[in-house]
FISERO-235766 format. One line per 8 residues: number of its first residue (from 1); their letters; for each residue x, y, z of N, C-alpha, C, O. Coordinates in pm, whole numbers, plus 50000, padded with zeros to 5 digits. Last residue first. Layout:
FISERO-235766
NUM = a = X Y Z X Y Z X Y Z X Y Z  ...
This chain:
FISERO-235766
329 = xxxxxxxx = 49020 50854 51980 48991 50929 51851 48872 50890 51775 48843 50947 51670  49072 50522 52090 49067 50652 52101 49060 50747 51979 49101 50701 51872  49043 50248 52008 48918 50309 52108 48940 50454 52121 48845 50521 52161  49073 50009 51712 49127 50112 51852 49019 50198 51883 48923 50221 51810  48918 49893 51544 48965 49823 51673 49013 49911 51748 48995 49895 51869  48874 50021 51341 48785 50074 51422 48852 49945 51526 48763 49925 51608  49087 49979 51147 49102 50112 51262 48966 50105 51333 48946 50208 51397  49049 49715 51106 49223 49746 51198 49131 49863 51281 49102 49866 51400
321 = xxxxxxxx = 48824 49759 50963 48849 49678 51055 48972 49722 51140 48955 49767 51253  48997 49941 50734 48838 49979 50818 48825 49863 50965 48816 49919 51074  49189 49704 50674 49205 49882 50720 49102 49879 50804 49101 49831 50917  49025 49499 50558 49106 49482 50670 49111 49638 50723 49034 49678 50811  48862 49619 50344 48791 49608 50490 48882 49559 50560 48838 49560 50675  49127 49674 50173 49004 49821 50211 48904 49762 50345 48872 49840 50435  49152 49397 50134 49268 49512 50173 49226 49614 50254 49266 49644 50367  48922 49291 50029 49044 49224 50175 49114 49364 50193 49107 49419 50303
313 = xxxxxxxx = 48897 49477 49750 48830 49484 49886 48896 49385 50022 48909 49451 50125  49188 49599 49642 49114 49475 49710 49030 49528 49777 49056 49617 49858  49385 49826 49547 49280 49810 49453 49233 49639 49508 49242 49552 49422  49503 50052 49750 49540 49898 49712 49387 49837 49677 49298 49811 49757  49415 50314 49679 49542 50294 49790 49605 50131 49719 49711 50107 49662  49179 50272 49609 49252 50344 49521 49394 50326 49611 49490 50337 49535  48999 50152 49816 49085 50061 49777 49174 50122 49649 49239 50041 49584  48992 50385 49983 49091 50309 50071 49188 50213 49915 49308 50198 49889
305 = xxxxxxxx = 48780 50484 49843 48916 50545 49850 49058 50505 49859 49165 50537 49808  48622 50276 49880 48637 50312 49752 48778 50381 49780 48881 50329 49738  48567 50359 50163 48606 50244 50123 48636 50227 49997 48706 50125 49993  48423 50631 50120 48565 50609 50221 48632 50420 50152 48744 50400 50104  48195 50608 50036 48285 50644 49921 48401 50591 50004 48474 50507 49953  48093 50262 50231 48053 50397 50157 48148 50464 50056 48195 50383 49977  47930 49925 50240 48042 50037 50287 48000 50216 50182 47914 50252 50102  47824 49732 50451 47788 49765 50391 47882 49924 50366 47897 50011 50451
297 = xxxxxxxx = 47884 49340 50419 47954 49497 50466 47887 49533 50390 47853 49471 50289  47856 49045 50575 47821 49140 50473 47848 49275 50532 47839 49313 50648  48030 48741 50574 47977 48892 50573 47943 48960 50525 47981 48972 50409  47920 48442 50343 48037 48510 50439 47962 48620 50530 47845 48599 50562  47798 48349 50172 47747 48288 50317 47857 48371 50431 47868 48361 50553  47831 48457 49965 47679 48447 50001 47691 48402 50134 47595 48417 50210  48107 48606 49998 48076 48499 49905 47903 48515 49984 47887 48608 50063  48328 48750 50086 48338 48604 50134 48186 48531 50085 48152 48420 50127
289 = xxxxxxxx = 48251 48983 50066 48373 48992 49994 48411 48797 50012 48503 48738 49957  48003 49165 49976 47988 49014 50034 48111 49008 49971 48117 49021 49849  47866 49466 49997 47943 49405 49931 47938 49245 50010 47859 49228 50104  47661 49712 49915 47665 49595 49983 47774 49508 49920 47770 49481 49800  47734 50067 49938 47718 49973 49878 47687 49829 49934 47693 49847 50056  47541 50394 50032 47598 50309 50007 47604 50200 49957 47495 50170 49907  47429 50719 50034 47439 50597 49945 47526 50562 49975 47623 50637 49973  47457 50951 50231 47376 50947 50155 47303 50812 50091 47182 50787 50087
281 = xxxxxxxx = 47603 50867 50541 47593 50910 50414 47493 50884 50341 47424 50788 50377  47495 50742 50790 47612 50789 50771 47627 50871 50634 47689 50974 50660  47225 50674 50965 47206 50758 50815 47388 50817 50803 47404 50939 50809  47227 50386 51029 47223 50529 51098 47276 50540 50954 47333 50468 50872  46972 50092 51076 47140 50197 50990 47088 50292 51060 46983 50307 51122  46839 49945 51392 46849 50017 51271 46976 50092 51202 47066 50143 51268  47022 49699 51554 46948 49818 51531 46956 49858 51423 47049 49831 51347  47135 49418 51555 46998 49447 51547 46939 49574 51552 46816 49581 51554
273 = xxxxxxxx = 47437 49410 51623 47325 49431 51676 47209 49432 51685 47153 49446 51794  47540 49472 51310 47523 49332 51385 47396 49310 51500 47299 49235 51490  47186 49651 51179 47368 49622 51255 47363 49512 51289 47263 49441 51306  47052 49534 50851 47058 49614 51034 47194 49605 51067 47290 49563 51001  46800 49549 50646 46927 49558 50650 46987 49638 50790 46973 49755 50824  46556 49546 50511 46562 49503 50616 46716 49489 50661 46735 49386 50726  46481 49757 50320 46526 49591 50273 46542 49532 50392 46541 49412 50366  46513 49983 50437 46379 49951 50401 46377 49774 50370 46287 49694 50396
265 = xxxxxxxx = 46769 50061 50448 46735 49986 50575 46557 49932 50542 46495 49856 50616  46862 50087 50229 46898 49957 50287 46812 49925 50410 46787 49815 50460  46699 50320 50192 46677 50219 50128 46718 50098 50191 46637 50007 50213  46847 50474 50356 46689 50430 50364 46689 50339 50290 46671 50237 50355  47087 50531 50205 47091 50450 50359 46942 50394 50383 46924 50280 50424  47033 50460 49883 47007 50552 50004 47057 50441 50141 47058 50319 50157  47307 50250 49697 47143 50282 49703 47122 50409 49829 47232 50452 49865  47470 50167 49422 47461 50202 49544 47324 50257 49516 47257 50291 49418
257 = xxxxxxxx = 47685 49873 49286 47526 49889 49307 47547 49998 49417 47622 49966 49509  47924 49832 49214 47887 49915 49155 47693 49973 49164 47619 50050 49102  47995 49677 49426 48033 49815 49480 47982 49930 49380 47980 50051 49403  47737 49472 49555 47832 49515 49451 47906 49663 49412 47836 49752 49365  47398 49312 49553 47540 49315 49646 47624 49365 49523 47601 49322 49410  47161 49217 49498 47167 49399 49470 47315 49414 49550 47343 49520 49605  47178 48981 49492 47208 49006 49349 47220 49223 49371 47262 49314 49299  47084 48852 49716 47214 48878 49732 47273 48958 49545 47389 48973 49505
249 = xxxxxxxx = 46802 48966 49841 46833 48896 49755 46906 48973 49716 46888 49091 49683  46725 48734 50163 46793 48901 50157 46801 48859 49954 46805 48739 49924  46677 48560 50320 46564 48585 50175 46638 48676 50092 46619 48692 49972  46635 48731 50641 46646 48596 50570 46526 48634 50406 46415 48681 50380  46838 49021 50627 46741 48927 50638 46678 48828 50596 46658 48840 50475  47196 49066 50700 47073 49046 50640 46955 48964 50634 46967 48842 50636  47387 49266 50952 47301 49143 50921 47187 49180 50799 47115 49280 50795  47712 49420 50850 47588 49434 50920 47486 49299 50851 47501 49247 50740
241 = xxxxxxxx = 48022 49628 50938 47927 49483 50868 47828 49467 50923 47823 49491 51044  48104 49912 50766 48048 49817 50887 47967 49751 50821 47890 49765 50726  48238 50224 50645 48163 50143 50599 48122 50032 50779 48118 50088 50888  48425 50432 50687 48480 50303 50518 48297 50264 50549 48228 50285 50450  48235 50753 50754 48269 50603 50831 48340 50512 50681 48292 50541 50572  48303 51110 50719 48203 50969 50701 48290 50892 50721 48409 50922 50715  48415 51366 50729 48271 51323 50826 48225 51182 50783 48112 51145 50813  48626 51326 50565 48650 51317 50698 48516 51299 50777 48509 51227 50877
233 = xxxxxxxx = 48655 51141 50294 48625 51256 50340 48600 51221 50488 48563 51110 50527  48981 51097 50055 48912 51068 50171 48807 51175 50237 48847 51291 50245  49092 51115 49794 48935 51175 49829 48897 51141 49950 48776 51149 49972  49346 51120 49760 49254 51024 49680 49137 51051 49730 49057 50971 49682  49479 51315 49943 49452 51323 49794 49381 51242 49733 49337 51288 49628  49469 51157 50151 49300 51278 50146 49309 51282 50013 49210 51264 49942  49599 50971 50187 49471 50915 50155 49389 51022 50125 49273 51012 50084  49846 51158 50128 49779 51024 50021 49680 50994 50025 49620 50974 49919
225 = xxxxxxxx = 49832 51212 50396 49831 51320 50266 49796 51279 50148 49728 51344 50069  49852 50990 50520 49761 51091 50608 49748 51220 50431 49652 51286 50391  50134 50915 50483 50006 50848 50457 49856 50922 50490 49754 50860 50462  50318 51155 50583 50247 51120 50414 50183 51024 50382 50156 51013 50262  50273 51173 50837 50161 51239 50714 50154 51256 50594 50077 51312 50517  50387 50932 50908 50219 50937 50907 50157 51021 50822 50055 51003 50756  50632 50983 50821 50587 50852 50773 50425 50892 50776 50351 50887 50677  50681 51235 50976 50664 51251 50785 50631 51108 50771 50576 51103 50661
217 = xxxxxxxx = 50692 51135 51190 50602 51249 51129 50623 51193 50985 50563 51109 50917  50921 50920 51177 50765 50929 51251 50703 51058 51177 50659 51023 51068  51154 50861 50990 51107 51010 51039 50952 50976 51073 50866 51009 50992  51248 50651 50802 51266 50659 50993 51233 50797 51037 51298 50841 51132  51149 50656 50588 51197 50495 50649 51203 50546 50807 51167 50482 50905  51034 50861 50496 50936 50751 50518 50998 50649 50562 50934 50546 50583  51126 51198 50450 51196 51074 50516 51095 50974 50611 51072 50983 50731  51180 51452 50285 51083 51347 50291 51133 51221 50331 51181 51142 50250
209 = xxxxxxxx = 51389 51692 50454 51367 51569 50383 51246 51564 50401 51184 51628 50486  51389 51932 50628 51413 51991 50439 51436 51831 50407 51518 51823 50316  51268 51908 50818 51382 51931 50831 51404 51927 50713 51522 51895 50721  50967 51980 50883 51041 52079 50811 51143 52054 50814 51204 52161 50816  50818 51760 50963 50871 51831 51126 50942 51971 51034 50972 52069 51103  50702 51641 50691 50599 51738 50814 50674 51801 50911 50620 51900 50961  50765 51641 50378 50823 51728 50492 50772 51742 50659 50801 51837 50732  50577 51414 50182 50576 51519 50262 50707 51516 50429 50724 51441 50526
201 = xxxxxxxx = 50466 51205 49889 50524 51190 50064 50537 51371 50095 50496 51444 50005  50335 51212 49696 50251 51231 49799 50339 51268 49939 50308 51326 50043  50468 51223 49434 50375 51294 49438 50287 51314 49582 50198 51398 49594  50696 51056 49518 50721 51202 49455 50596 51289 49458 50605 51410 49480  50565 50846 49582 50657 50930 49719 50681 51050 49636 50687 51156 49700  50495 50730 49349 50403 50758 49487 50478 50868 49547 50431 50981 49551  50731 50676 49246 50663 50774 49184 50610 50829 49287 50642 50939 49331  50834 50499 49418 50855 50577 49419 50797 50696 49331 50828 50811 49361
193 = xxxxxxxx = 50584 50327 49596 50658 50304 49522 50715 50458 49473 50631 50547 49492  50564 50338 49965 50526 50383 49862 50573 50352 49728 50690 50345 49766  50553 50177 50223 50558 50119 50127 50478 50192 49968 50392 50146 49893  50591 50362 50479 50470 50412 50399 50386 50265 50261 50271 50246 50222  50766 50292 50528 50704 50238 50632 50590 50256 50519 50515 50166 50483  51009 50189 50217 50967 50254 50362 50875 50224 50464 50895 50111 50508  50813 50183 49884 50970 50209 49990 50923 50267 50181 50843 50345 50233  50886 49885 49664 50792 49957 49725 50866 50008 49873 50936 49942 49949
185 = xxxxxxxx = 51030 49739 49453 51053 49847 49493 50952 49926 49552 50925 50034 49498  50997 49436 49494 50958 49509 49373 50924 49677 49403 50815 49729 49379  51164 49365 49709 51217 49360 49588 51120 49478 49450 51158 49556 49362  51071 49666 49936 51080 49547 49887 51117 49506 49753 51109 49593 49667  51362 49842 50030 51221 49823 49999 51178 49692 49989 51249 49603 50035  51602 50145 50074 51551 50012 50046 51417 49959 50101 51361 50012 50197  51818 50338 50077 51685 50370 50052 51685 50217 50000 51753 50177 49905  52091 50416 50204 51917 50367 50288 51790 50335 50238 51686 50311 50301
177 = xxxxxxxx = 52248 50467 50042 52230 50344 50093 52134 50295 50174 52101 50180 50205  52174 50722 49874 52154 50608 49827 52148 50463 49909 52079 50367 49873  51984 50918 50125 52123 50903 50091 52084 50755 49990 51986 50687 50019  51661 51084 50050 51742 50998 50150 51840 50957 50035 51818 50953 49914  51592 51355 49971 51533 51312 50044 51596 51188 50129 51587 51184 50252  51779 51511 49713 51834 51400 49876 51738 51450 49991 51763 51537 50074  51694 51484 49482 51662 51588 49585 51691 51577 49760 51646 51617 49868  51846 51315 49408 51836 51444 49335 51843 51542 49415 51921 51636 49434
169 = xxxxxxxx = 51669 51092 49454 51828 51112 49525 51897 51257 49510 51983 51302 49584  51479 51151 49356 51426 51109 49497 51596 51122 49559 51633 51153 49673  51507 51093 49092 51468 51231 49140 51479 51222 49285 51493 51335 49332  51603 50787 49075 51701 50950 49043 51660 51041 49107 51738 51096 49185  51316 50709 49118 51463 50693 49240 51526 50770 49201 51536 50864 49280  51183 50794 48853 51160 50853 48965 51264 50877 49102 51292 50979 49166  51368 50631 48702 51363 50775 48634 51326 50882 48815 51386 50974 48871  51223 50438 48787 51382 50442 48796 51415 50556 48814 51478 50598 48912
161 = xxxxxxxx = 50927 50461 48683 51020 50434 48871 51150 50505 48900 51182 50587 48986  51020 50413 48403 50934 50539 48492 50985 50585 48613 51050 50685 48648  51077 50160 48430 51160 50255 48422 51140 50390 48465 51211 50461 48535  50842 50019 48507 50925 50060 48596 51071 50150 48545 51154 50194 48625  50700 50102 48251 50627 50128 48437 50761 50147 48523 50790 50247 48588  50864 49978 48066 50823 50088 48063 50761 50195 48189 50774 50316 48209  50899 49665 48157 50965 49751 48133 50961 49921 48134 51046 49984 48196  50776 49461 48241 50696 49599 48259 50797 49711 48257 50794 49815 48323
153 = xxxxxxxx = 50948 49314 48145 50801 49239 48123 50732 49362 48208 50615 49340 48240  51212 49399 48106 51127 49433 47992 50945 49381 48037 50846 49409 47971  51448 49397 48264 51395 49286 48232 51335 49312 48151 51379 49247 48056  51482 49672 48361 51587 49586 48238 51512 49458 48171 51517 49427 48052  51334 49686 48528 51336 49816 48448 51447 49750 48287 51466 49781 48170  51413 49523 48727 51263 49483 48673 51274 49603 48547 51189 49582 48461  51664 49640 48801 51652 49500 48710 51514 49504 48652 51501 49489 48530  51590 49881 48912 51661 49949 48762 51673 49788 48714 51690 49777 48593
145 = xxxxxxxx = 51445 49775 49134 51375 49853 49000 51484 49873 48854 51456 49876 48734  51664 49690 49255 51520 49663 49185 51456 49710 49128 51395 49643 49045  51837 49920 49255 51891 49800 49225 51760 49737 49151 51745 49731 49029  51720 50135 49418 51772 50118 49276 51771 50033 49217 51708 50037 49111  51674 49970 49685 51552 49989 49574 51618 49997 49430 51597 49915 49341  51799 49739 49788 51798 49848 49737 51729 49880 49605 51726 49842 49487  51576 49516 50018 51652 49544 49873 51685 49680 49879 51623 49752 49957  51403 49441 50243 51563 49509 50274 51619 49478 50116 51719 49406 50110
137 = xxxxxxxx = 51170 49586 50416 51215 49503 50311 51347 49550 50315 51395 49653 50363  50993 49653 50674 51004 49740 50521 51081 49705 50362 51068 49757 50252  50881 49610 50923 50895 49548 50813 50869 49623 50662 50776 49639 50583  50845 49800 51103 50884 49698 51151 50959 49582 51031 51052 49503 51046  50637 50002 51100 50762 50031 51035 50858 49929 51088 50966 49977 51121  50360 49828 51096 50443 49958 51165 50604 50004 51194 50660 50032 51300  50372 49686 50885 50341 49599 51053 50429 49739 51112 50542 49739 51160  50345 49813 50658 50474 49768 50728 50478 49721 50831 50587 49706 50886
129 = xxxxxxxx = 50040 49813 50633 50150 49810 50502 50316 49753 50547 50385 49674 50484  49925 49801 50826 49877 49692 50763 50035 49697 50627 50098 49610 50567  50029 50008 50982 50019 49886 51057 50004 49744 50961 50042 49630 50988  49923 50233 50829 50089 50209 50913 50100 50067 50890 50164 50013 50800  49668 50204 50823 49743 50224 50729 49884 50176 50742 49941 50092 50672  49573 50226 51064 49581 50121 51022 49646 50059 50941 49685 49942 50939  49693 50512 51152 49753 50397 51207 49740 50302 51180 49827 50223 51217  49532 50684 50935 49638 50634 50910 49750 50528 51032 49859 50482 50999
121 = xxxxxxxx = 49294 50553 51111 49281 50504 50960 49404 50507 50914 49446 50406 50857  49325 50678 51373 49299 50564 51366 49311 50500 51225 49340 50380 51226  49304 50977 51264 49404 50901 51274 49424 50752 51332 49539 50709 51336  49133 51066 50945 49087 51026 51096 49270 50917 51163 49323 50819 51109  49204 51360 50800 49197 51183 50829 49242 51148 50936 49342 51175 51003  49294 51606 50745 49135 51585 50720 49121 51387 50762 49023 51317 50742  49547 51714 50715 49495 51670 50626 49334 51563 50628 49287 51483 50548  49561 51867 51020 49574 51921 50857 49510 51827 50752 49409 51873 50699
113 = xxxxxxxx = 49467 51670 51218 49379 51773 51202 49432 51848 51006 49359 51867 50909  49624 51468 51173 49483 51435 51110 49389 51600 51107 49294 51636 51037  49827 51588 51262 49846 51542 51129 49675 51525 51066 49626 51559 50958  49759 51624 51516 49797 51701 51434 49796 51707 51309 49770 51808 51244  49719 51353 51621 49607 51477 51627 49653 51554 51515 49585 51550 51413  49928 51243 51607 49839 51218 51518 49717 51298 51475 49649 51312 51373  50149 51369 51777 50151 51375 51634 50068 51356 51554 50076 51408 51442  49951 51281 52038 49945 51399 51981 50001 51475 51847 49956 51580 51800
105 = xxxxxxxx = 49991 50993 51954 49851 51070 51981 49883 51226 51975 49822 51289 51889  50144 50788 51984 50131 50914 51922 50066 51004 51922 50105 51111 51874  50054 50642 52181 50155 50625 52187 50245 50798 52081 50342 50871 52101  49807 50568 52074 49822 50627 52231 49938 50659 52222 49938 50763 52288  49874 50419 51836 49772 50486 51865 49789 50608 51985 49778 50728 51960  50042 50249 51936 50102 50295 51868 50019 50462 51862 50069 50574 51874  49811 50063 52123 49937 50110 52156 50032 50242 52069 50088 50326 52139  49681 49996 51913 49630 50048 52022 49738 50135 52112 49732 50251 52152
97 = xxxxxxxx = 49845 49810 51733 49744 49949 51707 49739 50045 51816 49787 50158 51810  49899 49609 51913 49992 49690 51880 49941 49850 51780 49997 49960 51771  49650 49541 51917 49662 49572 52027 49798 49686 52003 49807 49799 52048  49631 49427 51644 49527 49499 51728 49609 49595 51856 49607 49718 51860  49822 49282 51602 49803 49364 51532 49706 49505 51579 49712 49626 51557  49722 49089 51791 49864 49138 51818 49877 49231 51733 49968 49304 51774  49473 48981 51665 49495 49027 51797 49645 49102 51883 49658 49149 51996  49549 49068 51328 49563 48997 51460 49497 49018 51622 49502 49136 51655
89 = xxxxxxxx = 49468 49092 51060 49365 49155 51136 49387 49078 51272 49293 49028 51333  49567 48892 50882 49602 49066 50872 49588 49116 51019 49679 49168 51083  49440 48671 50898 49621 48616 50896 49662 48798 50893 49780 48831 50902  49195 48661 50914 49291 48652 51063 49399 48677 51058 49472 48703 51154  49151 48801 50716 49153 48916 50803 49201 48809 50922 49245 48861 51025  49178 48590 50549 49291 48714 50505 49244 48822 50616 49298 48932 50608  49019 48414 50578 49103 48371 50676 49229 48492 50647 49340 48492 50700  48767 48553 50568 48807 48510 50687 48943 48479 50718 48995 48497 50828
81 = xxxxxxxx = 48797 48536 50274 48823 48672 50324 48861 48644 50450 48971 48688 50484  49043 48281 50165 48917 48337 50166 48916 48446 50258 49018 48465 50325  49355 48273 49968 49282 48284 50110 49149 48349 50099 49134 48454 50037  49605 48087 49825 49456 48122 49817 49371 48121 49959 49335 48028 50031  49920 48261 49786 49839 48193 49897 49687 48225 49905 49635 48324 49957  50210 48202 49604 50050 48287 49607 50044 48165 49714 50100 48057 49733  50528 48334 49483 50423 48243 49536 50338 48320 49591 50346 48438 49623  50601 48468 49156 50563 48489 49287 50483 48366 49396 50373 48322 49363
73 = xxxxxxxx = 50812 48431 48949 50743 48288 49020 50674 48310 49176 50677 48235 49273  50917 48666 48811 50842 48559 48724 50776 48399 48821 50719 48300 48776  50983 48743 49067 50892 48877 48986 50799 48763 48848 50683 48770 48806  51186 48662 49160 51067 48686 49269 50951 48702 49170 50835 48672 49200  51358 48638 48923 51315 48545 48963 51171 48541 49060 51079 48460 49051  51443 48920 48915 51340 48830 48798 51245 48715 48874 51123 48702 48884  51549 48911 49195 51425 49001 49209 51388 48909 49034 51297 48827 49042  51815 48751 49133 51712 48722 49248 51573 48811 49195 51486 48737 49148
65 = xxxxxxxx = 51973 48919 48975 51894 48833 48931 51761 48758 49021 51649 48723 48982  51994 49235 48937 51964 49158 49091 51917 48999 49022 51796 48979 49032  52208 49474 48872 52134 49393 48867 52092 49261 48908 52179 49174 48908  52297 49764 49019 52362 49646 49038 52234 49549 48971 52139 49556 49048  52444 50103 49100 52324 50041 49111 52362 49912 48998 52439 49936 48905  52637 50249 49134 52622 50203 49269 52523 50057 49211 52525 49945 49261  52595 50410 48924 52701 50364 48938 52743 50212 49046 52827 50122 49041  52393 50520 48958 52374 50441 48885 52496 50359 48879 52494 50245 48831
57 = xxxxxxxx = 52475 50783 49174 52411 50658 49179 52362 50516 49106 52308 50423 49166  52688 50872 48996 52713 50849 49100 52609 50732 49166 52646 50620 49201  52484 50990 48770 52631 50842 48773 52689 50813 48896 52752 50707 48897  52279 51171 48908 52278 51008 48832 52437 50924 48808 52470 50808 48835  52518 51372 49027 52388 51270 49108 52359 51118 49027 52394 51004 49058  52611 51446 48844 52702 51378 48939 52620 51319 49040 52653 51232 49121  52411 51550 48672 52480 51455 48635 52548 51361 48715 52559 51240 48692  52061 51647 48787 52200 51689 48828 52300 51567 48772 52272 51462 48831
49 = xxxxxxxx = 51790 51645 48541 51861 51576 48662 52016 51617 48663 52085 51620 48561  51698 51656 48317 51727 51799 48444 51790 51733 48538 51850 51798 48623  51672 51515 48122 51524 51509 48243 51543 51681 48329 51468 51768 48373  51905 51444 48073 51833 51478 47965 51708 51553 48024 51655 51647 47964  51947 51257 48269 52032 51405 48240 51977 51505 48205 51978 51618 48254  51811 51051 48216 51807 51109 48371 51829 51269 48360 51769 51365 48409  51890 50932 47930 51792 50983 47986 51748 51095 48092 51677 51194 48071  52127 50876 48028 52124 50961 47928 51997 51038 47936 51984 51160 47946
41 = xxxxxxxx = 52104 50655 48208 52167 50753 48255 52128 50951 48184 52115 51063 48233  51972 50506 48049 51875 50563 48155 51959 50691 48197 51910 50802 48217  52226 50383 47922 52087 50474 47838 52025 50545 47909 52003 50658 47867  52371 50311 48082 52465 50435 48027 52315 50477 47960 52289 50597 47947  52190 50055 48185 52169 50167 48256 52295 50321 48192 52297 50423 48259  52212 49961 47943 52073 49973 47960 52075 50083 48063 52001 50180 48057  52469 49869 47928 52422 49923 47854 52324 50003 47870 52331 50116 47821  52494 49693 48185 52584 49835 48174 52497 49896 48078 52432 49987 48128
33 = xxxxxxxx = 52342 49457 48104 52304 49548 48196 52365 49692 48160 52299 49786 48116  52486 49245 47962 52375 49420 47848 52351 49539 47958 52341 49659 47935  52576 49090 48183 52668 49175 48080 52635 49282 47993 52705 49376 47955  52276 49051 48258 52442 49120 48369 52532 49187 48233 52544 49305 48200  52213 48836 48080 52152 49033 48156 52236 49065 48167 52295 49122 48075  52413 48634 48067 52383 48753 47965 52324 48844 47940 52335 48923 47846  52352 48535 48362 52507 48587 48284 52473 48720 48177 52493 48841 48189  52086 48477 48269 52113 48572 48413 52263 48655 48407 52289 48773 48430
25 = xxxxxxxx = 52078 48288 48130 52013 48393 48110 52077 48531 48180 52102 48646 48142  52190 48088 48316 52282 48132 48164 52225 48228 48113 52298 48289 48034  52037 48056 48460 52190 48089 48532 52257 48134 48361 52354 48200 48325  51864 47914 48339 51805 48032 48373 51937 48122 48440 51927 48242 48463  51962 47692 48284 51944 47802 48167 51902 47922 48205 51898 48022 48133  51987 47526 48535 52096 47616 48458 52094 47680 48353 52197 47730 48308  51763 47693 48744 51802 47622 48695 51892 47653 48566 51887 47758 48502  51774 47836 49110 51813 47888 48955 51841 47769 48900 51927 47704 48958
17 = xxxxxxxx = 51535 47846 49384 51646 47757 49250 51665 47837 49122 51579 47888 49051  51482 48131 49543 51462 48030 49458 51571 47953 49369 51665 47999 49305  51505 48234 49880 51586 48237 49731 51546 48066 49683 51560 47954 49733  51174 48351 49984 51310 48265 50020 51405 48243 49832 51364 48241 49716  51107 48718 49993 51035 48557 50006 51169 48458 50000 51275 48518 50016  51032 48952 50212 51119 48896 50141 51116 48738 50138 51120 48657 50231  50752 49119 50279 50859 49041 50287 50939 48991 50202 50892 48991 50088  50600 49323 50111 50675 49392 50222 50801 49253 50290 50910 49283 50338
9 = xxxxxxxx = 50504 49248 49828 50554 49383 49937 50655 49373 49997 50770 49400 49965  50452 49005 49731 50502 49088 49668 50538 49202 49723 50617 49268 49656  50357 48711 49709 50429 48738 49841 50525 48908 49777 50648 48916 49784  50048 48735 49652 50166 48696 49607 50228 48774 49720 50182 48860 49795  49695 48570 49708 49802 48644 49792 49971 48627 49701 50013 48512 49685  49382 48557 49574 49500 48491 49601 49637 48611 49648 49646 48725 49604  49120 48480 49797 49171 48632 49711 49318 48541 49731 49362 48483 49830  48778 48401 49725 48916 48349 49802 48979 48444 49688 48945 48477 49575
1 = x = 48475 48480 49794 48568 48452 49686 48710 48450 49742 48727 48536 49829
């Protein structure tokens, strides 16, 4: 099934035409804007929030007509699974894994030893969300969020957000001018949105921040802290693609179908290789994310977890793919 792609994270897509009603729309945000943010302000206060913190930063904070625009005409790119793990799953992606991998290795040990995850999984993690802190977007977050928070077409979600960036400055985890993202305010290497970062990011070296744009530790282990909170468990595999036998009947495929490892393998269900499953867990699922004639994966709870992270299977078997490309750990 071809998974359509909006250009919504981590790059910044090209400035779109404003046509002239939409330039006349854009005037008469701007001018209610003030309004909308003296309300949030009221709000913020109201919350516990320190006063000279919120007007000081709301003060700063600017409505973006650009980001409506990203937000009402995302471009999409219909890609079948093959071609969303070449255009993810590089050979330069790979290797720069590998590297990054080795490269940390003993922060990673560490990190994976506290929170229970395998550190190949949060290097994939790294790697797939910010091409390893390489690409993190360059809006200010305030800014985006407090427009998508004006606009109204998820008004309520992202005010939430907004409400959240206050706390996040509150607690000067990072200064107002650094903290930027992608337009639709996802922040850092981690690309957390900011609620996210309130409930997951983490302190790891102790210098009294949560700092996901340029603190190596605390980037990994608050991806490393996110995935356990969503249930990662550490003795089991996302999953591996494996051959079916001719006839196979593709109707028991589906993440809501799970069966015994015996079982699959009673159906005739093998490794690429041709050897028998190894009993990784109890039950798993068959999924075919490329359709009857694509691959077939057969995955376990770990892959479920992955996709509570980013609700795709492309997403959840790129990861699992990324991290079993590296060789150490």
């Amino acid at each position: 099934m071809p998974l359509r792609l909006s250009r919504r994270g981590l790059l910044s897509a090209p400035l779109l035409a404003l046509p002239a009603f939409a330039s006349v729309r854009a005037k008469a945000a701007e001018e209610s804007f003030p309004a909308f943010i003296a309300a949030v302000k009221r709000e913020a206060i109201a919350r516990g929030l320190k006063a000279s913190t919120v007007e000081r930063a709301l003060a700063q904070t600017r409505f973006l007509p650009h980001v409506i625009e990203l937000d009402r005409h995302q471009p999409e790119e219909v890609l079948s699974f093959e071609q969303y793990l070449e255009k993810v799953v590089t050979p330069e992606r790979e290797n720069a894994a590998q590297r990054h991998l080795d490269g940390n290795w003993d922060l990673l040990y560490g990190i994976a030893r506290r929170y229970r995850v395998a550190e190949r999984v949060i290097v994939a993690l790294w790697g797939i969300e910010s091409d390893f802190g390489a690409i993190m977007g360059d809006y200010p977050v305030p800014s985006a969020i407090a427009t998508l928070a004006f606009d109204g077409r998820r008004g309520v979600y992202f005010r939430g957000e907004l409400i959240a960036v206050l706390r996040i400055l509150n607690e000067r985890d990072i200064a107002f001018p650094e903290m930027i993202g992608s337009w639709a305010g996802a922040m850092g290497q981690c690309q957390f949105m900011p609620s996210t970062f309130l409930r997951y990011a983490v302190d790891y070296d102790g210098d009294g921040r949560r700092d996901i744009w340029g603190d190596r530790a605390d980037v990994l282990a608050s991806i490393a802290n996110y995935l356990s909170r969503l249930g990662w468990r550490e003795d089991e595999s996302w999953g591996e693609e494996v051959s079916l036998p001719k006839g196979f009947d593709t109707k028991l495929a589906g993440l809501a179908k799970r069966h015994p490892v015996a079982e699959w393998r009673r159906l005739g269900v093998e490794t690429l290789d041709a050897r028998p499953l190894r009993r990784r867990t109890d039950k798993a699922s068959l999924i075919l994310p490329g359709g009857n004639a694509g691959p077939a994966l057969l995955v376990y709870d770990n892959f479920r977890t992955i996709m509570r992270w980013n609700n795709s299977t492309y997403f959840a078997a790129a990861v699992g793919f990324l991290a079993d490309s590296m060789e150490r750990g």
